[in-house]
Steps between C-alpha positions, in 0.01 A plus 500: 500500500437374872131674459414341201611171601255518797193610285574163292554297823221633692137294454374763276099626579267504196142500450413564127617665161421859570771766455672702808316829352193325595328650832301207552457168387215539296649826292505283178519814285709812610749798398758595671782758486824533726780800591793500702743788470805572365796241723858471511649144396595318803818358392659697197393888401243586289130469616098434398350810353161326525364149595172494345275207465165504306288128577177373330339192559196343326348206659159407351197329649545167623414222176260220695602127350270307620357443868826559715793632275568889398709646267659838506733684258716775604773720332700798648734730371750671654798780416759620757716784391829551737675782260827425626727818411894584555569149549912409456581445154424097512199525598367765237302284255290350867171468435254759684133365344400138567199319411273240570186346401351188645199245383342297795273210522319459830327151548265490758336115601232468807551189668157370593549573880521900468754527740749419275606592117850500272628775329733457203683806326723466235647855377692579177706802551751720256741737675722694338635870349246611276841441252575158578193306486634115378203312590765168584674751751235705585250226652477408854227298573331405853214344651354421828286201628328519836233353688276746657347433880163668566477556836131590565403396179388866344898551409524769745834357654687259296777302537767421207750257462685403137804535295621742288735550173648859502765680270470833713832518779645219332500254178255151520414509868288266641343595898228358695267771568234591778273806580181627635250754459205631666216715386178633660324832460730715686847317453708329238831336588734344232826311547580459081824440394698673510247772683324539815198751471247632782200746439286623699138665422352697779282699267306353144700695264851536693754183591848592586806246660801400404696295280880337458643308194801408324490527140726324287601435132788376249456643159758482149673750404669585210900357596701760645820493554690559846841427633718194464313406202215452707150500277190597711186340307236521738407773788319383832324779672391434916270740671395439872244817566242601813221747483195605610192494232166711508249404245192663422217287350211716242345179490492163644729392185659822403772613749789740493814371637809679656788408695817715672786278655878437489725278291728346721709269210523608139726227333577544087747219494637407189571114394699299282326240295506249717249739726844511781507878615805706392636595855685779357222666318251634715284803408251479806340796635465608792182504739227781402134538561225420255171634388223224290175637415235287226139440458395101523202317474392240762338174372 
């Protein structure tokens, strides 16, 4: 609980829509595919056969309205399968696959001095088991609005400072929001929430660096019973991970992405209906590498 609390408190660091698969900024469109091996449960027996994740996004072509304002439409899809096996007896009927799909708006307006522009993202997003998908329940929307700094005025480094409304660690929460990035021929640096990214290219076709997140998500479940009478309705899963990537580019657009690191925190908390964690039912896992491999396309 005491780490979660301090990702809500902290001023969290965000610079646009894109997904933690992404690579880059500018990977609009990507696959992506992750393994970690089979874990023991950290707090009760039974473990994770598998944690699989497969991850597409489609973000298409910015839509030009008129002189100075840009629309973009993205959706993503994602399915994370824990298969959580000889779990005590309450916690047999836990779900293993989750889902989520997300529908985002990115409004882009150039202020006249080209220093400075506003971005405005609202996001409509269902989580849920593939069983248990009530749209009422199922919807957690979110949205960001920043204002965007240019500091050399060709967007190389920029400078962001806004609010957003998140439903990912926690239900309704409103944080300011700051972050930077910086991008040039050989270097791209990214502090996104809740991300920071660096690659480096020291050859055309070859970048490599590293990369550090913390992934989060509440989803409904189908109600499952524990003890005490206790109802679990929703599950919250928390993943803070570290890597190193290596991406391979066939073309300027057309890259291969892959990425070997360690999960330090893999939370599947599950919560009553008020979205309060159930302190006495825990089934998180405990820390494992990861492998994520994908094709994207840079716009």
């Amino acid at each position: 609980m005491c780490k979660l609390k301090t990702l809500k408190l902290v001023v969290i660091l965000i610079i646009s829509i894109n997904s933690l698969r992404a690579q880059n900024r500018n990977d609009k469109l990507y696959f992506y595919y992750e393994y970690s091996p089979k874990t023991n449960l950290r707090d009760t027996v039974g473990y994770s056969q598998l944690s699989q994740i497969y991850d597409i996004q489609i973000g298409v072509p910015p839509i030009q309205l008129g002189k100075r304002l840009k629309w973009i439409n993205v959706v993503n899809i994602k399915t994370s399968n824990y298969s959580l096996e000889k779990l005590p007896e309450q916690y047999k009927k836990a779900v293993s696959t989750l889902f989520e799909g997300q529908y985002g708006m990115v409004f882009i307006y150039d202020f006249i001095n080209p220093k400075w522009s506003v971005l405005v993202s609202p996001r409509f997003i269902i989580r849920s088991s593939l069983s248990a998908i009530e749209f009422e329940k199922s919807l957690f929307p979110s949205g960001i609005l920043i204002i965007n700094y240019n500091a050399d005025a060709r967007k190389r480094l920029v400078w962001s400072f806004g609010f957003a409304y998140a439903n990912d660690f926690n239900k309704n929460v409103l944080i300011p929001i700051a972050g930077l990035s910086y991008q040039d021929e050989k270097f791209c640096i990214e502090v996104a929430y809740p991300r920071i990214n660096f690659l480096y290219k020291p050859k055309p076709k070859i970048e490599w660096g590293i990369t550090a997140s913390a992934i989060g998500g509440i989803y409904h479940i189908p109600n499952l019973s524990l003890a005490n009478n206790t109802i679990a309705n929703y599950t919250r899963t928390v993943t803070v991970q570290a890597g190193h990537t290596f991406n391979y580019l066939f073309t300027k657009r057309l890259i291969i992405n892959s990425c070997i690191g360690y999960s330090f925190i893999r939370n599947y908390d599950l919560m009553n209906d008020d979205f309060k964690p159930i302190d006495n039912a825990k089934l998180d896992l405990k820390q494992a590498i990861f492998i994520r491999t994908g094709l994207s396309f840079r716009i």
